[in-house]
C-alpha positions in Angstrom: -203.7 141.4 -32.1 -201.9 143.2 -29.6 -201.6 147.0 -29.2 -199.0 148.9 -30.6 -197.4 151.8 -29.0 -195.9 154.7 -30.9 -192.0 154.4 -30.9 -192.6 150.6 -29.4 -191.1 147.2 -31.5 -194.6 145.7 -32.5 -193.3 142.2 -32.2 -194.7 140.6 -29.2 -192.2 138.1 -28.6 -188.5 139.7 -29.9 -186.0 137.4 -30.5 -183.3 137.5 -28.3 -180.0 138.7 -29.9 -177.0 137.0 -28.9 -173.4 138.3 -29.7 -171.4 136.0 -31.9 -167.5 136.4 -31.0 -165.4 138.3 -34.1 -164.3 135.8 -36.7 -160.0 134.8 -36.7 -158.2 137.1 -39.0 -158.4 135.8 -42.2 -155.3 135.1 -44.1 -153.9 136.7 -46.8 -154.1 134.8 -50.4 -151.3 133.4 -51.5 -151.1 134.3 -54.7 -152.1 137.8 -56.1 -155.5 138.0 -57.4 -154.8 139.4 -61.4 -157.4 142.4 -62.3 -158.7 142.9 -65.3 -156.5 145.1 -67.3 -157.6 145.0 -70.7 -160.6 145.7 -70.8 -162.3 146.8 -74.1 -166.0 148.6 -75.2 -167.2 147.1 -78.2 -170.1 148.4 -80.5 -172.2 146.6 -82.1 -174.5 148.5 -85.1 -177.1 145.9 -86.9 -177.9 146.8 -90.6 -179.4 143.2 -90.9 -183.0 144.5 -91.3 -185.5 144.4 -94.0 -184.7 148.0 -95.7 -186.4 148.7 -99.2 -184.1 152.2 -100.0 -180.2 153.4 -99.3 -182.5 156.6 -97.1 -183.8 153.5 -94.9 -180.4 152.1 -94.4 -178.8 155.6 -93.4 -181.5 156.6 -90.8 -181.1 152.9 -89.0 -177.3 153.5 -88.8 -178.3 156.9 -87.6 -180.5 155.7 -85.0 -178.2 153.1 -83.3 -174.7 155.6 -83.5 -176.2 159.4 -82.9 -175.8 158.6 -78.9 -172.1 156.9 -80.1 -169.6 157.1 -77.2 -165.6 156.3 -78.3 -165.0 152.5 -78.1 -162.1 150.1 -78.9 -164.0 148.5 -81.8 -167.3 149.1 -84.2 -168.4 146.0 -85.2 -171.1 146.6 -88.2 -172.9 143.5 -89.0 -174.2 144.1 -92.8 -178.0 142.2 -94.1 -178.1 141.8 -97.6 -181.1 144.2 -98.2 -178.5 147.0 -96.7 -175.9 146.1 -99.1 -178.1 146.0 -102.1 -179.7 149.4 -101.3 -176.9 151.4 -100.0 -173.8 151.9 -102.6 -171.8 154.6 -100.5 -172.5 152.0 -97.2 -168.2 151.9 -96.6 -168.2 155.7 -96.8 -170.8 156.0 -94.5 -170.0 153.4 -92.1 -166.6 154.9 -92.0 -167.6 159.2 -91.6 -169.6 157.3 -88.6 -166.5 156.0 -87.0 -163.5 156.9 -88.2 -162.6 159.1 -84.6 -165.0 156.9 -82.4 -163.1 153.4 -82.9 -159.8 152.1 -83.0 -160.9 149.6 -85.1 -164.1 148.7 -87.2 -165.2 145.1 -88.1 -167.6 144.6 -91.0 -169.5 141.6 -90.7 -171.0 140.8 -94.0 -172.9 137.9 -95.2 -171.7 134.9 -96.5 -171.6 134.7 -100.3 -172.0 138.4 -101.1 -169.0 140.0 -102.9 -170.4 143.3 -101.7 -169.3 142.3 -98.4 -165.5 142.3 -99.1 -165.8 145.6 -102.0 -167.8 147.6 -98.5 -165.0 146.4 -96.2 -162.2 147.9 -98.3 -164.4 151.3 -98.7 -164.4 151.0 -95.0 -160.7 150.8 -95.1 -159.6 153.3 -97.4 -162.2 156.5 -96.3 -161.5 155.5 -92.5 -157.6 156.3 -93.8 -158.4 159.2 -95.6 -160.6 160.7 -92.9 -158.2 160.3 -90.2 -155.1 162.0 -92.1 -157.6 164.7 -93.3 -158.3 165.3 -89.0 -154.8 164.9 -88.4 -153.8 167.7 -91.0 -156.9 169.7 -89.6 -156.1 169.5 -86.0 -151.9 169.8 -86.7 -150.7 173.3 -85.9 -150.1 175.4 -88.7 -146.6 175.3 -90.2 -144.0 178.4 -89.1 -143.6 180.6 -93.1 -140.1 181.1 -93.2 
């Protein structure tokens, strides 16, 4: 082993490092590269677990969205233990998120009228909630 100095390479032999000329100017492309324009966040909420009460259901929802950031779509995939337990599952699923999506997708299992009765409960409380914000948030009107 051979002694190293303070400051000093410790390589006994160094390589030695030759400069390479600069590479020719590369051309330009010839056709435009496109960038990604449309680019969209989707969430995804799982209510495919084994749940045994409509409480269970509600705290798992809870879990998954209480960090929830805005997205282009909420896509709520729906177990058949979460629509037996949980009758006011479209209400809830839309107070969750009726401002935070542009759209919400309920993914239900196959089979399951539930499914279709949820998905138009999701339909008509994320209507009524988002006219009921609109009138909340629209300035008041001038009394004549």
């Amino acid at each position: 082993m051979s002694e190293h100095r303070k400051g000093a390479w410790p390589i006994e032999h160094p390589v030695d490092i030759v400069a390479l000329p600069a590479p020719a100017a590369l051309s330009a492309p010839s056709a435009p590269v496109p960038l990604a324009q449309d680019v969209r966040l989707v969430l995804t909420v799982d209510l495919t677990g084994a749940y045994r009460t409509a409480r269970e259901v509600s705290e798992h929802l809870r879990d998954q969205t209480h960090r929830n950031v805005d997205c282009h779509t909420a896509i709520v995939r729906l177990g058949a233990d979460a629509v037996r337990h949980h009758i006011e599952l479209g209400r809830t699923i839309a107070a969750t998120f009726f401002l935070a999506a542009e759209r919400i997708e309920i993914h239900a299992p196959a089979g399951n009228v539930m499914g279709a009765l949820i998905h138009d409960e999701v339909a008509r409380y994320a209507r009524l909630y988002r006219a009921d914000h609109e009138q909340f948030i629209a300035p008041p009107a001038a009394s004549g």
